[in-house]
C-alpha positions as CSV (number, residue, x, y, z in Angstrom):
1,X,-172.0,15.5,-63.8
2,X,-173.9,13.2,-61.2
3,X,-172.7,9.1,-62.0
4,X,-175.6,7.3,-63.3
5,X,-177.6,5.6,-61.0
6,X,-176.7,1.2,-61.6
7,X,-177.1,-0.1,-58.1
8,X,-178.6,-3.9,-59.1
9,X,-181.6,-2.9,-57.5
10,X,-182.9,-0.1,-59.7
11,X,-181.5,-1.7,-63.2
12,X,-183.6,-4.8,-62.4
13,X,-186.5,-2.7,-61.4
14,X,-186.3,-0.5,-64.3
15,X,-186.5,-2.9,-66.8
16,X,-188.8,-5.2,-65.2
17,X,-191.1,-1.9,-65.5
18,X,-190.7,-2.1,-69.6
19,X,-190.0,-5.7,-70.2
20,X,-193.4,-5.9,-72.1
21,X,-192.5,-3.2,-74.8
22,X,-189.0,-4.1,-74.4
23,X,-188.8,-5.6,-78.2
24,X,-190.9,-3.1,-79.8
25,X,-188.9,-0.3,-78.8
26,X,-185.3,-1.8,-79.4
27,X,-186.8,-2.3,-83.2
28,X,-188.8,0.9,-83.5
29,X,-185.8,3.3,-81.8
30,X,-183.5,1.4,-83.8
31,X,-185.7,1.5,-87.1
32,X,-184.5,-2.2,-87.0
33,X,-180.9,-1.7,-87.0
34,X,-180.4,-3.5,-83.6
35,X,-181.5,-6.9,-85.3
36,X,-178.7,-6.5,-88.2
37,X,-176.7,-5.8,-85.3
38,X,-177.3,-9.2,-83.7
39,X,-176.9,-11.0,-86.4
40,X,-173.3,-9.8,-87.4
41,X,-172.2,-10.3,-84.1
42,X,-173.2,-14.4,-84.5
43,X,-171.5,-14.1,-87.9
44,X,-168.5,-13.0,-86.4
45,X,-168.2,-15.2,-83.7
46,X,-168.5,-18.3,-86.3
47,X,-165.4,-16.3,-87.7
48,X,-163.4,-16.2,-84.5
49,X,-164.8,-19.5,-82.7
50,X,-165.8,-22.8,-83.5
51,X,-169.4,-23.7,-82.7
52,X,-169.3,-24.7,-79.2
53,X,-170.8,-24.0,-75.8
54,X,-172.0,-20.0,-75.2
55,X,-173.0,-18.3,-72.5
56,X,-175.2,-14.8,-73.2
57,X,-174.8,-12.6,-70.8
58,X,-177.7,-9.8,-69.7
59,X,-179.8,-11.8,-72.5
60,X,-182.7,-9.9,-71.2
61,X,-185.8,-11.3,-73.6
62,X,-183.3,-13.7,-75.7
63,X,-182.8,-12.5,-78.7
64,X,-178.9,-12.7,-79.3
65,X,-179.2,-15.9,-77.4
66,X,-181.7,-17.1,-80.1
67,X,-179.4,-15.7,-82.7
68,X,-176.5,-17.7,-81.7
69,X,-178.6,-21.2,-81.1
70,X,-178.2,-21.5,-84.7
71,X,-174.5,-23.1,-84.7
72,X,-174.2,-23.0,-80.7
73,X,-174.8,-25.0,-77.4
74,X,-176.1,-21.4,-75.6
75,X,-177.0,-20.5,-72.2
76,X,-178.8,-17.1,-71.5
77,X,-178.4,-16.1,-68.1
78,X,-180.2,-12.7,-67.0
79,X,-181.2,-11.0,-63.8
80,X,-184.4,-9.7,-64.5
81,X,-187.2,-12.4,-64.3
82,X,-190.1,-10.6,-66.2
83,X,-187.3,-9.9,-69.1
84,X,-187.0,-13.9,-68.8
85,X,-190.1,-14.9,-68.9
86,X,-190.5,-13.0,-72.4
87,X,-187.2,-15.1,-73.5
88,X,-188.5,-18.3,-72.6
89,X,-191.6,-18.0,-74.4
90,X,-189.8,-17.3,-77.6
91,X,-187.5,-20.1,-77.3
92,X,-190.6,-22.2,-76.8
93,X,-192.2,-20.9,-79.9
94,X,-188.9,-20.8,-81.9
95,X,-188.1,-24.3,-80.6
96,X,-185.0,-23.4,-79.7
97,X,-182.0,-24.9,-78.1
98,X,-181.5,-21.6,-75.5
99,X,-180.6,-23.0,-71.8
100,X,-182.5,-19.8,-70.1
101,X,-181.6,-19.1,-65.9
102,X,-181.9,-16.1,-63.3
103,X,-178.4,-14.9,-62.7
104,X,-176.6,-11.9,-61.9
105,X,-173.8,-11.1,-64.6
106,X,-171.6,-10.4,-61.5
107,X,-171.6,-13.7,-59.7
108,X,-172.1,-16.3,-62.6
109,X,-173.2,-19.6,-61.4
110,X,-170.8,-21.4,-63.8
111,X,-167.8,-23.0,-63.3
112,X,-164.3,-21.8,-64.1
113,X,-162.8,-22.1,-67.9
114,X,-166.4,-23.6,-69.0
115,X,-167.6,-21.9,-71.9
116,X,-165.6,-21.4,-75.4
117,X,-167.3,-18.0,-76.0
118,X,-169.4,-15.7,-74.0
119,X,-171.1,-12.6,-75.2
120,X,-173.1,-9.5,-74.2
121,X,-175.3,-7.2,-76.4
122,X,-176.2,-4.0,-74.6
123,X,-175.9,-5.1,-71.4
124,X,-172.3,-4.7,-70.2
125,X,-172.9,-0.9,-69.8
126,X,-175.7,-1.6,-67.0
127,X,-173.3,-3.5,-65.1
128,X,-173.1,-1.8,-61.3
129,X,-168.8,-2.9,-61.8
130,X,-167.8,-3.6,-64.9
131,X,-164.4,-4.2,-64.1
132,X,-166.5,-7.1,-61.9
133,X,-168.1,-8.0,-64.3
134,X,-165.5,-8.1,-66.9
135,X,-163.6,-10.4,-64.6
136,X,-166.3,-13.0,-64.1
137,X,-166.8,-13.3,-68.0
138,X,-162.7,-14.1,-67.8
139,X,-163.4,-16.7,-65.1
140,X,-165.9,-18.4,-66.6
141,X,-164.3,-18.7,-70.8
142,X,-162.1,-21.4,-71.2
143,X,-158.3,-20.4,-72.0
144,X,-158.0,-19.5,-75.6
145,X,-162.2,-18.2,-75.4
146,X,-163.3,-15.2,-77.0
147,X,-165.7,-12.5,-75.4
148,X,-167.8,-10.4,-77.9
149,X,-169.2,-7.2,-76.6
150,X,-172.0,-5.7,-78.6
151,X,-172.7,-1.8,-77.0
152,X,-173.8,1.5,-77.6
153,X,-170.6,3.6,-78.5
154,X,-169.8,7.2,-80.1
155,X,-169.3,7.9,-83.4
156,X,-166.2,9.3,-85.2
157,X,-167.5,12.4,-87.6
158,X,-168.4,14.6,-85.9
159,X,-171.6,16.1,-88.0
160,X,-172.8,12.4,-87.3
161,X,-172.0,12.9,-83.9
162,X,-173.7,16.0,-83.1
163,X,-176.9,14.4,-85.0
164,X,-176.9,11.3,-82.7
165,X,-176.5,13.2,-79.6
166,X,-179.9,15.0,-80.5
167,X,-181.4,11.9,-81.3
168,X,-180.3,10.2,-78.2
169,X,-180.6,13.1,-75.6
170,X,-184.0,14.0,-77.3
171,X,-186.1,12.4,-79.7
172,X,-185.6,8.8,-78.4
173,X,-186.6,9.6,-74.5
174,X,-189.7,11.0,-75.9
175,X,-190.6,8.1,-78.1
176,X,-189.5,5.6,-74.9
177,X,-191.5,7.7,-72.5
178,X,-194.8,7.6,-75.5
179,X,-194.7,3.5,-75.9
180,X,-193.5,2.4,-72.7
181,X,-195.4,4.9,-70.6
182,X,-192.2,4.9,-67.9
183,X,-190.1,8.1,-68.1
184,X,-187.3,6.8,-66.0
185,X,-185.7,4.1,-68.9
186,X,-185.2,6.1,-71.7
187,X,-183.9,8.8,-70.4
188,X,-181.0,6.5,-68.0
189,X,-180.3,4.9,-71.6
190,X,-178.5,8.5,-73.2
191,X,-176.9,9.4,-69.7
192,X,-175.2,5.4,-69.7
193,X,-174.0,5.8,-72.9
194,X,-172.8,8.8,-72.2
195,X,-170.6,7.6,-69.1
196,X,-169.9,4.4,-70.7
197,X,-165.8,4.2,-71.9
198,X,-165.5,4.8,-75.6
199,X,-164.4,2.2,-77.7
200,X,-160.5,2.3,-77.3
201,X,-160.6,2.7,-73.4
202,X,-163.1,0.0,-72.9
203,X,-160.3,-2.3,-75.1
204,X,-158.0,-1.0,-72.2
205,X,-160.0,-1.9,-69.5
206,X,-160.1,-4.9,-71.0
207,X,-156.7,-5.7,-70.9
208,X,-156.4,-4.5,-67.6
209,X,-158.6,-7.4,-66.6
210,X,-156.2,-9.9,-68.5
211,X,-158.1,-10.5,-71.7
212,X,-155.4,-9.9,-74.4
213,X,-155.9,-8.8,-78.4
214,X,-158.7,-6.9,-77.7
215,X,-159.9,-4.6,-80.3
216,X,-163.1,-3.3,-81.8
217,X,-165.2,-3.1,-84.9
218,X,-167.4,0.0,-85.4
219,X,-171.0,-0.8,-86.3
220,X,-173.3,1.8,-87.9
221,X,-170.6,4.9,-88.3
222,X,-170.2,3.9,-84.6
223,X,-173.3,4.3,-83.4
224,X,-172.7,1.0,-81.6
225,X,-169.4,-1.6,-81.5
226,X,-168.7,-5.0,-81.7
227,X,-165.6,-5.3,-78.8
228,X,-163.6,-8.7,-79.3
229,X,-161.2,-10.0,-76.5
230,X,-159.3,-13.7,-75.7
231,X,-158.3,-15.1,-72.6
232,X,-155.0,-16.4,-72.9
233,X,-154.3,-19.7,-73.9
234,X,-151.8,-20.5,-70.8
């Protein structure tokens, strides 16, 4: 099977081209889900953290980053300027404390041990490296910080299985393609997921990268997963 097409280039193209229905179809395809999603992940993170500074990373139109300005000093950072625009109006609306800037996840412009938590939601599998990208997140989190990791994943049973792969590889292009009127989006999103590490080799990665206690929660019979890792403290 041909690797899935991430050069920077085309990811910040391709959702530039759907940044206006962006929201509509994350809720619609999701029938909501993705917002519960969201919210657990801040819930967790008060669990693991104490409320401090946090960087969002591929915040894309803001909404995790809005979540977590709740109990959190955040930054959104994002590489796609349309998708930012979008963010920074609903922190304006919202009156929200969201630092929004343009930045690649790949060269953050932060320094070193700076931020107490840093988090992703859905974006981590559009990195061109992740193993890059994994790396800068370690850079930038303070020793003893916790990355969260909120991505599609695959689910266990395998009835459930067989009945998200249809819906993924099938219905939902269809839908993406009706809304957003570009073809190109929704059908990358199945083939990413698809190519994406499952949940226990992306913990593995991971560690590879020098995070430590990484391990996962399963969201939605696995549909998607919350991925929890530290930097060491020393």
């Amino acid at each position: 099977m041909r690797a899935v097409d991430k050069r920077s280039t085309r990811i910040r193209e391709m959702f530039a081209s759907i940044a206006p229905r962006y929201d509509l179809l994350n809720h619609l395809l999701s029938l909501n889900v993705d917002r519960r999603w969201r919210r657990h992940l801040a819930r967790r993170l008060q669990e693991f953290s104490r409320p401090g500074r946090v960087l969002d990373v591929c915040t894309g139109t803001g909404d995790l980053a809005i979540e977590l300005s709740r109990r959190n000093d955040v930054f959104g950072a994002d590489f796609c300027h349309p998708m930012l625009v979008i963010a920074q109006e609903k922190v304006e609306k919202l009156d929200c404390k969201v630092k929004l800037l343009e930045a690649d996840a790949l060269c953050l412009p932060f320094p070193g041990s700076w931020f107490d938590a840093v988090t992703v939601g859905f974006g981590v599998r559009n990195l061109e490296d992740l193993q890059c990208g994994l790396l800068e997140f370690f850079r930038v989190l303070r020793p003893g910080g916790i990355l969260v990791i909120l991505e599609f994943s695959r689910p266990a049973a395998p009835i459930f299985r067989d009945l998200y792969r249809l819906y993924f590889d099938h219905v939902l292009p269809n839908i993406g393609r009706f809304v957003s009127k570009s073809d190109g989006p929704y059908r990358y999103l199945p083939q990413s997921v698809k190519e994406f590490p499952d949940q226990h080799e992306l913990c593995r990665i991971l560690e590879r990268c020098g995070f430590e206690s990484a391990n996962f929660e399963n969201l939605s019979a696995g549909i998607a997963a919350l991925h929890f890792a530290t930097r060491p403290a020393s």
